[in-house]
PDB file with SEQRES, HELIX, SHEET and CRYST1 records, atoms N, CA, C and O in Angstrom:
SEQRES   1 A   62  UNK UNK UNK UNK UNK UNK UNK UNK UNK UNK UNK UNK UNK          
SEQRES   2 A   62  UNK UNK UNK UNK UNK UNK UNK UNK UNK UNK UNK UNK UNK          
SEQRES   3 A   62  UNK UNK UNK UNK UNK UNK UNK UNK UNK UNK UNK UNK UNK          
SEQRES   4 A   62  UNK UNK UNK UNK UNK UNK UNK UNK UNK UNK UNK UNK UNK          
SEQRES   5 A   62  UNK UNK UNK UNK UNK UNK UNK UNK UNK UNK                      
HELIX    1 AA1 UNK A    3  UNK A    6  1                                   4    
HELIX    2 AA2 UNK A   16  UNK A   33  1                                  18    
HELIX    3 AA3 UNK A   52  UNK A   59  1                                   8    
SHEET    1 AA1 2 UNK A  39  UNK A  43  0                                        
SHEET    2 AA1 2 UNK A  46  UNK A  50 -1                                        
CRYST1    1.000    1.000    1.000  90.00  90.00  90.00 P 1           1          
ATOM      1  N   UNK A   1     -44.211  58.794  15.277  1.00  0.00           N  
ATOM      2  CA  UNK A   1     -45.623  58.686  15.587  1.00  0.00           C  
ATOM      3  C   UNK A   1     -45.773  58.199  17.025  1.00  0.00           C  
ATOM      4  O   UNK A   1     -45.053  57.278  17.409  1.00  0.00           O  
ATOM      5  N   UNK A   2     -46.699  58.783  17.876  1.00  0.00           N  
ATOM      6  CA  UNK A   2     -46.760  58.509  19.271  1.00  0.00           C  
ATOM      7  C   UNK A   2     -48.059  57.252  19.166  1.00  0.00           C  
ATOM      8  O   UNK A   2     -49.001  57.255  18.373  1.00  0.00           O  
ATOM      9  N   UNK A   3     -47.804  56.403  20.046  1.00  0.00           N  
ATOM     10  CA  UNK A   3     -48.709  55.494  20.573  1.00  0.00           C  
ATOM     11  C   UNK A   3     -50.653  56.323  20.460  1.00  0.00           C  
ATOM     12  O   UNK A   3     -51.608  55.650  20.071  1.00  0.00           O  
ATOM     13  N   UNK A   4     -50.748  57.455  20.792  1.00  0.00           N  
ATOM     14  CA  UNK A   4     -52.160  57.797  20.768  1.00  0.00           C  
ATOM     15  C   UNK A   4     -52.642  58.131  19.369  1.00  0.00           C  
ATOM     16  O   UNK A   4     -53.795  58.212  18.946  1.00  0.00           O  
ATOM     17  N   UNK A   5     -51.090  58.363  18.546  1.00  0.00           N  
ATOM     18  CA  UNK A   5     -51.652  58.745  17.285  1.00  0.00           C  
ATOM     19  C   UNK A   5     -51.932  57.181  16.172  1.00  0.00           C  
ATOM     20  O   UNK A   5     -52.503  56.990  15.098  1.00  0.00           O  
ATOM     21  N   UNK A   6     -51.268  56.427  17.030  1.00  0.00           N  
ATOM     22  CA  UNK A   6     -51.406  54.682  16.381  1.00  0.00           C  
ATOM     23  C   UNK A   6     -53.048  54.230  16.662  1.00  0.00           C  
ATOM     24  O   UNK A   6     -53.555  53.430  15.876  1.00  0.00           O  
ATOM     25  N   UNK A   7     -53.642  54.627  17.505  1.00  0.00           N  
ATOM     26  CA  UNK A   7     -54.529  54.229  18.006  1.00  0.00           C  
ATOM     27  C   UNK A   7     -55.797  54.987  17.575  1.00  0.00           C  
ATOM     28  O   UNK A   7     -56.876  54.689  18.088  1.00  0.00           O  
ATOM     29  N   UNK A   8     -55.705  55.904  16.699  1.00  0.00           N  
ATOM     30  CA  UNK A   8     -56.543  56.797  15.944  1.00  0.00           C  
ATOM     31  C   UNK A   8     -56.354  57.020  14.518  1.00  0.00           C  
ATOM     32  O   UNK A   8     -56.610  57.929  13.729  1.00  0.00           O  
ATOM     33  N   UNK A   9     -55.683  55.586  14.454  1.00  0.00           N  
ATOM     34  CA  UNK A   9     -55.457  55.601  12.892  1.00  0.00           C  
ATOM     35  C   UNK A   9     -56.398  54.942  11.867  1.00  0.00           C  
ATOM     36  O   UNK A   9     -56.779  53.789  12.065  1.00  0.00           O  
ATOM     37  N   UNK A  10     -56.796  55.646  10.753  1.00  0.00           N  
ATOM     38  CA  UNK A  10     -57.594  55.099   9.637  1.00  0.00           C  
ATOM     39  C   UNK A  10     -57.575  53.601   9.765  1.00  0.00           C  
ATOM     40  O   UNK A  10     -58.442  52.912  10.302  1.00  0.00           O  
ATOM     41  N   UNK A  11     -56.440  53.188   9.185  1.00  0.00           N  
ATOM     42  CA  UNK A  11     -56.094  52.287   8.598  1.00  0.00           C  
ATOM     43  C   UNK A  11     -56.321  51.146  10.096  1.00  0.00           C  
ATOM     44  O   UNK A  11     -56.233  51.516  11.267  1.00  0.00           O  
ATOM     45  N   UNK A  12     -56.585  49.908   9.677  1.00  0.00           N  
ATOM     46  CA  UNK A  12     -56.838  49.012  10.933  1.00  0.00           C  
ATOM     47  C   UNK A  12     -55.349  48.299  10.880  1.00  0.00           C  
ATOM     48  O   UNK A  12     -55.184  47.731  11.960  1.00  0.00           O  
ATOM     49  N   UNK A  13     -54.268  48.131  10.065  1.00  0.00           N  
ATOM     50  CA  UNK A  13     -53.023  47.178  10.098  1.00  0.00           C  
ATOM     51  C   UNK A  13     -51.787  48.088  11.132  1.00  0.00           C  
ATOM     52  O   UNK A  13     -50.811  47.738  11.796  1.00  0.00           O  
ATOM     53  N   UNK A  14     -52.609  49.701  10.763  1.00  0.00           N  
ATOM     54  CA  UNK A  14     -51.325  50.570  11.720  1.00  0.00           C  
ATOM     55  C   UNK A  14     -52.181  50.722  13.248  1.00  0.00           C  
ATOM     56  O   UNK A  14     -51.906  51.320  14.288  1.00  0.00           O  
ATOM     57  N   UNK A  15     -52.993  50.125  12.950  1.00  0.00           N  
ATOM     58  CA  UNK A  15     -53.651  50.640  14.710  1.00  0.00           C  
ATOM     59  C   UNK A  15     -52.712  49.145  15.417  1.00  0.00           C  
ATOM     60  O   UNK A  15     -51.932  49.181  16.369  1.00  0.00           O  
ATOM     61  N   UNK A  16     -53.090  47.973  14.627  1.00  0.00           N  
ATOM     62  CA  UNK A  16     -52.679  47.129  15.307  1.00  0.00           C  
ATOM     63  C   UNK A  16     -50.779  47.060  15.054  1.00  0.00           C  
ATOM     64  O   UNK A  16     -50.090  46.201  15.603  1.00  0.00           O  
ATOM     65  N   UNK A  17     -50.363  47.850  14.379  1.00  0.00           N  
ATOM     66  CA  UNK A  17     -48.994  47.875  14.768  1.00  0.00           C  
ATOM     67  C   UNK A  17     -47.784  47.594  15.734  1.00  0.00           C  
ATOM     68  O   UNK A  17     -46.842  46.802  15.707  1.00  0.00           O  
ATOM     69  N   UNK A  18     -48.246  48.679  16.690  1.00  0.00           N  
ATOM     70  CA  UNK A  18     -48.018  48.827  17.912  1.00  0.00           C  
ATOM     71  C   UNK A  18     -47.676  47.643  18.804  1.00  0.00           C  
ATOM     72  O   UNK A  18     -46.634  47.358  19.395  1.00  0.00           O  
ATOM     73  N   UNK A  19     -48.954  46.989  18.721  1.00  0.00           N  
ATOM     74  CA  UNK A  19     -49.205  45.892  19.842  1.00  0.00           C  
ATOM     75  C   UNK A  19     -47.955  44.675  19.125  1.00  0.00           C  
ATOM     76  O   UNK A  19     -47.066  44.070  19.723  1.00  0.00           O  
ATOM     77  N   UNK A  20     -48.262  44.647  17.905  1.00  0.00           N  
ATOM     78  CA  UNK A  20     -46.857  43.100  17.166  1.00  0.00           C  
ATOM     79  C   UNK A  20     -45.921  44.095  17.241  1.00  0.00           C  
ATOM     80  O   UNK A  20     -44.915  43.600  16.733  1.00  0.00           O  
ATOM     81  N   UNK A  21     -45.676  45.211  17.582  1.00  0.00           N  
ATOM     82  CA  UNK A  21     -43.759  45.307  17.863  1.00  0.00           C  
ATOM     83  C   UNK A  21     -43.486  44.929  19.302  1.00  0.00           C  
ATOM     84  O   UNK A  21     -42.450  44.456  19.770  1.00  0.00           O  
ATOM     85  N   UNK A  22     -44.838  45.290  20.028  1.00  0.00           N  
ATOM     86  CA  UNK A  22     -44.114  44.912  21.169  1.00  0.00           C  
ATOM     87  C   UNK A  22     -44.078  43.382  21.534  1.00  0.00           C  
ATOM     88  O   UNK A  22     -43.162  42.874  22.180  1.00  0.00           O  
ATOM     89  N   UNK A  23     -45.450  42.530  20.931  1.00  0.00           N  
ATOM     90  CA  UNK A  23     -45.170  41.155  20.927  1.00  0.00           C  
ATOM     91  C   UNK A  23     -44.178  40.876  20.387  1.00  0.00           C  
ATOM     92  O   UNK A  23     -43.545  39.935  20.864  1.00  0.00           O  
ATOM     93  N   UNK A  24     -43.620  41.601  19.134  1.00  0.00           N  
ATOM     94  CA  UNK A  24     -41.902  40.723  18.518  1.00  0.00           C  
ATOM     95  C   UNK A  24     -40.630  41.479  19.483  1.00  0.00           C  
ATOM     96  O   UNK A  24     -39.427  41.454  19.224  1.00  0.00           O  
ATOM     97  N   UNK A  25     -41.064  41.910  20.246  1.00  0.00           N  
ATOM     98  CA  UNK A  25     -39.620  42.542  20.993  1.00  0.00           C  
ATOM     99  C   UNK A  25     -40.084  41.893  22.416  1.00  0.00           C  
ATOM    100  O   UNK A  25     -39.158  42.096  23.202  1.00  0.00           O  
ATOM    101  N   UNK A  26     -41.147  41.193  23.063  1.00  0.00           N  
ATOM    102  CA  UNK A  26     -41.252  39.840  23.773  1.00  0.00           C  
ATOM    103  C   UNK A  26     -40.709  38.571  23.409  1.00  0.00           C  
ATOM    104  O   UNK A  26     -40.278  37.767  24.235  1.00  0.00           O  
ATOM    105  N   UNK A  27     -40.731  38.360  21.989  1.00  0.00           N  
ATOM    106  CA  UNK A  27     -40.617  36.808  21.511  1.00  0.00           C  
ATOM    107  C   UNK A  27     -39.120  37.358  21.498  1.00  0.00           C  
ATOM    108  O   UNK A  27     -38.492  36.655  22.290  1.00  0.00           O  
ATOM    109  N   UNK A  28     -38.378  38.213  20.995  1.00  0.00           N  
ATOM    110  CA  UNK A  28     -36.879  38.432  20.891  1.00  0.00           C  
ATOM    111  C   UNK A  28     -36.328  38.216  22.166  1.00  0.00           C  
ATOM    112  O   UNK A  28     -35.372  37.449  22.281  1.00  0.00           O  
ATOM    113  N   UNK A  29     -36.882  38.884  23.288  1.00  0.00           N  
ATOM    114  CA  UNK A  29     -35.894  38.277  24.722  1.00  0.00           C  
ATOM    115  C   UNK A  29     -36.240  37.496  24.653  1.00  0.00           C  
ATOM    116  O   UNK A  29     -35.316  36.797  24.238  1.00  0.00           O  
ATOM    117  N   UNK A  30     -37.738  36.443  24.855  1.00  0.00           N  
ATOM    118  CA  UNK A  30     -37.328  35.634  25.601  1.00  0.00           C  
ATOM    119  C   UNK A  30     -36.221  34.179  24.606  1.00  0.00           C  
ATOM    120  O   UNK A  30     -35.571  33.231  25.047  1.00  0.00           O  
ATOM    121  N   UNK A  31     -36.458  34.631  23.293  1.00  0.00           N  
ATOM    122  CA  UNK A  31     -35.357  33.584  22.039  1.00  0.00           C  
ATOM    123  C   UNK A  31     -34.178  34.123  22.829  1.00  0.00           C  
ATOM    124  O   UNK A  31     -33.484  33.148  23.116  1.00  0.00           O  
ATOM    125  N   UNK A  32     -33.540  35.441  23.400  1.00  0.00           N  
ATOM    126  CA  UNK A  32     -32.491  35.677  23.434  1.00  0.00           C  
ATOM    127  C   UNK A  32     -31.961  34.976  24.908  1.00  0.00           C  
ATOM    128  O   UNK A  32     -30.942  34.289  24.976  1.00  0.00           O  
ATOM    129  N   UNK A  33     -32.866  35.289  26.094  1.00  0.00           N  
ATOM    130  CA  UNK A  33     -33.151  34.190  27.224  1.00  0.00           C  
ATOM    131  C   UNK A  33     -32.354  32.772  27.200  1.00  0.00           C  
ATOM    132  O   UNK A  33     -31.443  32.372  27.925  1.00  0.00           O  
ATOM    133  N   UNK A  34     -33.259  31.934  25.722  1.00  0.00           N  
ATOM    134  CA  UNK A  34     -33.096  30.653  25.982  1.00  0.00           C  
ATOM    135  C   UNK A  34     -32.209  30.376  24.525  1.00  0.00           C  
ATOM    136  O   UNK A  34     -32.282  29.362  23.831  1.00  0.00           O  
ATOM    137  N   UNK A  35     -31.505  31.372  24.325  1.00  0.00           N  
ATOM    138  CA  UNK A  35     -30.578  30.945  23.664  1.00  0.00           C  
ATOM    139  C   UNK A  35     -29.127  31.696  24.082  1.00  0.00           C  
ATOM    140  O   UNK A  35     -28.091  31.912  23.454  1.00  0.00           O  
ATOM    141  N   UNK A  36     -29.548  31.969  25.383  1.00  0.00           N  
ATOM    142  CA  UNK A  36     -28.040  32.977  26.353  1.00  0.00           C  
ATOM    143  C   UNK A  36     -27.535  34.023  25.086  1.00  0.00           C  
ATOM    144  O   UNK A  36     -26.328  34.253  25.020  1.00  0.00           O  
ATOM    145  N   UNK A  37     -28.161  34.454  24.402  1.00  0.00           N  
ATOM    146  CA  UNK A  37     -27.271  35.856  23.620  1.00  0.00           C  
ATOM    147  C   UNK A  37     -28.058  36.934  23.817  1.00  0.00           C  
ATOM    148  O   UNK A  37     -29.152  37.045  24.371  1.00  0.00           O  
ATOM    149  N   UNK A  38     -27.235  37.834  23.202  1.00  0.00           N  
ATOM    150  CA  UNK A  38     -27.830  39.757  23.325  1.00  0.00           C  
ATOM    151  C   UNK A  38     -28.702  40.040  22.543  1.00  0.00           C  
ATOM    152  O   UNK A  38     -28.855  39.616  21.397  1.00  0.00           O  
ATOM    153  N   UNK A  39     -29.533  41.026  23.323  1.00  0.00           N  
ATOM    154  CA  UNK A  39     -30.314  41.649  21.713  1.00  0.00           C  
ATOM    155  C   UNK A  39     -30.078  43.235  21.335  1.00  0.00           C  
ATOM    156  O   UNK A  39     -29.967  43.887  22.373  1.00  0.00           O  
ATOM    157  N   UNK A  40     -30.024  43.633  20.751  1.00  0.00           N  
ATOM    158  CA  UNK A  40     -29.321  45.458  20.620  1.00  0.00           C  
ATOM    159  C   UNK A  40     -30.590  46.607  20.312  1.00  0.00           C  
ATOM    160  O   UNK A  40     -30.801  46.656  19.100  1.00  0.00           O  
ATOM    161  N   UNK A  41     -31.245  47.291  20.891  1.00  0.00           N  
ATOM    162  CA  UNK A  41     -32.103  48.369  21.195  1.00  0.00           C  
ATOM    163  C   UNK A  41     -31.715  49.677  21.034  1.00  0.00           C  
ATOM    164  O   UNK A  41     -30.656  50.124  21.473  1.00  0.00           O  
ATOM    165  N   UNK A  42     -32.281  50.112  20.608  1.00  0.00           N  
ATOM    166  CA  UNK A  42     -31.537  51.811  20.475  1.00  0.00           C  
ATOM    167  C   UNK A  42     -32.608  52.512  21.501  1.00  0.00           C  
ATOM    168  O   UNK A  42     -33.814  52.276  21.577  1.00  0.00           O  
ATOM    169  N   UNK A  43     -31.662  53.643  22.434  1.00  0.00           N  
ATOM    170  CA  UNK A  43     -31.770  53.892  23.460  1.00  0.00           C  
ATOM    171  C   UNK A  43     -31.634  55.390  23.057  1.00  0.00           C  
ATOM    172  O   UNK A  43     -30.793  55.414  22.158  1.00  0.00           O  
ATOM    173  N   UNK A  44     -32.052  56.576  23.298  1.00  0.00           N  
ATOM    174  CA  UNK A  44     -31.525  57.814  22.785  1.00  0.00           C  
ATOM    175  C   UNK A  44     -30.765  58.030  21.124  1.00  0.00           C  
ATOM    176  O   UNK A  44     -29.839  58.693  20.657  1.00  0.00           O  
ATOM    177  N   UNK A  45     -31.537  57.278  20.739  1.00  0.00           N  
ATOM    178  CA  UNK A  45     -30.934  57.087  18.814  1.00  0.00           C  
ATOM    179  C   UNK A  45     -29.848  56.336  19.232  1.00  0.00           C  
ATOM    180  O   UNK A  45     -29.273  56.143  18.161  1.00  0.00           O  
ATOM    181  N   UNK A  46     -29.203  55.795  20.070  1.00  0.00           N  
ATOM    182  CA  UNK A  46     -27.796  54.929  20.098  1.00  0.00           C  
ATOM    183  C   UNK A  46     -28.256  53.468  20.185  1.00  0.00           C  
ATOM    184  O   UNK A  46     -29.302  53.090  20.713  1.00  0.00           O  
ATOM    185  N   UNK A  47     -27.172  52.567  19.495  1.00  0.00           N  
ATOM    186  CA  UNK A  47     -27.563  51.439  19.800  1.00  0.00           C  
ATOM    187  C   UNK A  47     -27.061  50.495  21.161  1.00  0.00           C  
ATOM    188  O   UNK A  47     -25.867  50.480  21.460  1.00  0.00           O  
ATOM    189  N   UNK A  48     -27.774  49.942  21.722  1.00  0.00           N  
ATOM    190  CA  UNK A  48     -27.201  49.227  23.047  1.00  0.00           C  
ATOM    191  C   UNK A  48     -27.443  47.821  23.109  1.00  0.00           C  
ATOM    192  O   UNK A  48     -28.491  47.176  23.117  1.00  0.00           O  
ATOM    193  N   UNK A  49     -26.258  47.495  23.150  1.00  0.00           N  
ATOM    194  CA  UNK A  49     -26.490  45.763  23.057  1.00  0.00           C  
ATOM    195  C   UNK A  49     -26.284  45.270  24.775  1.00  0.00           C  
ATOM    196  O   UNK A  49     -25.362  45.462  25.567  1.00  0.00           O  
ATOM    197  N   UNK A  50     -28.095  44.291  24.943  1.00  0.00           N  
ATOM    198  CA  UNK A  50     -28.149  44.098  26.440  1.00  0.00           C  
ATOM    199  C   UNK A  50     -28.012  42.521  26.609  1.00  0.00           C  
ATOM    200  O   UNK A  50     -28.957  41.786  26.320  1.00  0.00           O  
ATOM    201  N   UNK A  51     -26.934  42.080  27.035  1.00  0.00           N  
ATOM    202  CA  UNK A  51     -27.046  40.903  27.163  1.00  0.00           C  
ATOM    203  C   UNK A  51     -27.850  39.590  28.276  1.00  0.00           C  
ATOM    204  O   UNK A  51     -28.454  39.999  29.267  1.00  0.00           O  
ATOM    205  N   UNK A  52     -27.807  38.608  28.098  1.00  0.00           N  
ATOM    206  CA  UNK A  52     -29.035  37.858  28.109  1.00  0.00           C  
ATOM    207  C   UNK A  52     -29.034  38.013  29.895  1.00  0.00           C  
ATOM    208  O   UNK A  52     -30.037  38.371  30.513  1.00  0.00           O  
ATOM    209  N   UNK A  53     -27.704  37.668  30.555  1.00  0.00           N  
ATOM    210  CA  UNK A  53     -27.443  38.761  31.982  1.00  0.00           C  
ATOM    211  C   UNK A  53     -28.447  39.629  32.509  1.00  0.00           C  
ATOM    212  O   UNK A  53     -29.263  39.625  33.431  1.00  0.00           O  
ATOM    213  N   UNK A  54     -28.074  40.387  31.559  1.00  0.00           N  
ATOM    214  CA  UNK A  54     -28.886  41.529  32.129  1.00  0.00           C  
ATOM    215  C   UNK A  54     -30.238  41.606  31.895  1.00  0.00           C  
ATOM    216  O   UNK A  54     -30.914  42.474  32.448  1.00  0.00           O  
ATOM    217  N   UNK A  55     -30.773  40.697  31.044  1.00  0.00           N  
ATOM    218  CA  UNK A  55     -32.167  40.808  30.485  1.00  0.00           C  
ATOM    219  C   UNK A  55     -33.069  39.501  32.233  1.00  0.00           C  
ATOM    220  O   UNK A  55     -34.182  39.689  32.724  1.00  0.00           O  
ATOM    221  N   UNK A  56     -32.248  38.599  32.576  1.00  0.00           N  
ATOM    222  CA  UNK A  56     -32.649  37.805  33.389  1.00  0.00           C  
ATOM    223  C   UNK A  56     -32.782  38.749  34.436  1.00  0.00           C  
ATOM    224  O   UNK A  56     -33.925  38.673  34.886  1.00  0.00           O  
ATOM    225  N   UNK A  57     -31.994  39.747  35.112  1.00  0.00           N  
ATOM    226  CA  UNK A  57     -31.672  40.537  35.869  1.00  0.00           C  
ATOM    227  C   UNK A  57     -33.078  41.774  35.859  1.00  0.00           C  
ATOM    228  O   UNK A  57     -33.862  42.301  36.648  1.00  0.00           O  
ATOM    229  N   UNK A  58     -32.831  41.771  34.806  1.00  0.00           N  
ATOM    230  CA  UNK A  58     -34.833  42.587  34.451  1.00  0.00           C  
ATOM    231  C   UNK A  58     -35.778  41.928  35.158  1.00  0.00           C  
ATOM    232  O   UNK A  58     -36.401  42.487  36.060  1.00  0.00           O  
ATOM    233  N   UNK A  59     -35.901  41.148  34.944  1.00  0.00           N  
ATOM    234  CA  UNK A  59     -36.955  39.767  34.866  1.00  0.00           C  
ATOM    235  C   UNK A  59     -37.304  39.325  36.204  1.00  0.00           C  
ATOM    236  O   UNK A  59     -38.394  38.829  36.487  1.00  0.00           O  
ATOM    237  N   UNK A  60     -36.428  39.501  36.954  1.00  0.00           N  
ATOM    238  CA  UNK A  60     -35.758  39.090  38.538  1.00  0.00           C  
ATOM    239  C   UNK A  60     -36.390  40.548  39.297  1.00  0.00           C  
ATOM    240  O   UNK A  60     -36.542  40.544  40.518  1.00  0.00           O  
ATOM    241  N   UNK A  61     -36.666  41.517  38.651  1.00  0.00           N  
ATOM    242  CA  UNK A  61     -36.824  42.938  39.429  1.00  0.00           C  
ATOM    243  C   UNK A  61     -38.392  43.105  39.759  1.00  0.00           C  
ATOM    244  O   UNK A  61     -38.866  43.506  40.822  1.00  0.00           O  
ATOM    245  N   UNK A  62     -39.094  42.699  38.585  1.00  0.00           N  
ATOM    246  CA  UNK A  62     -40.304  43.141  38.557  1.00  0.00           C  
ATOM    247  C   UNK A  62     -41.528  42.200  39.138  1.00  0.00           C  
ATOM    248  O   UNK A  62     -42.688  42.613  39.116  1.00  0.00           O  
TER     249      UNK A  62                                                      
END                                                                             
């Protein structure tokens, strides 16, 4: 399901979906941040584990 089709949804718990995955995949770095470990994302259906390194290194760019 694409983001425009979340946002034109009946139901009011799947419209607001969207927005708490991306707030729980905020609260996951920054737990992963301040607890120096990885978190693992799937990237092209693969899974990729990015460690806390590289997540500061994000963070540092933008």
């Amino acid at each position: 399901m694409k983001p425009e089709d979340l946002s034109m949804a009946r139901n009011p718990d799947l419209r607001g979906s969207l927005a708490a995955m991306l707030r729980a995949a905020e609260l996951a770095r920054q737990t992963a941040l301040q607890t120096d470990t990885a978190i693992v994302v799937v990237r092209d259906g693969k899974p990729v584990r990015i460690t806390a390194e590289e997540l500061r290194r994000g963070q540092n760019q933008t």
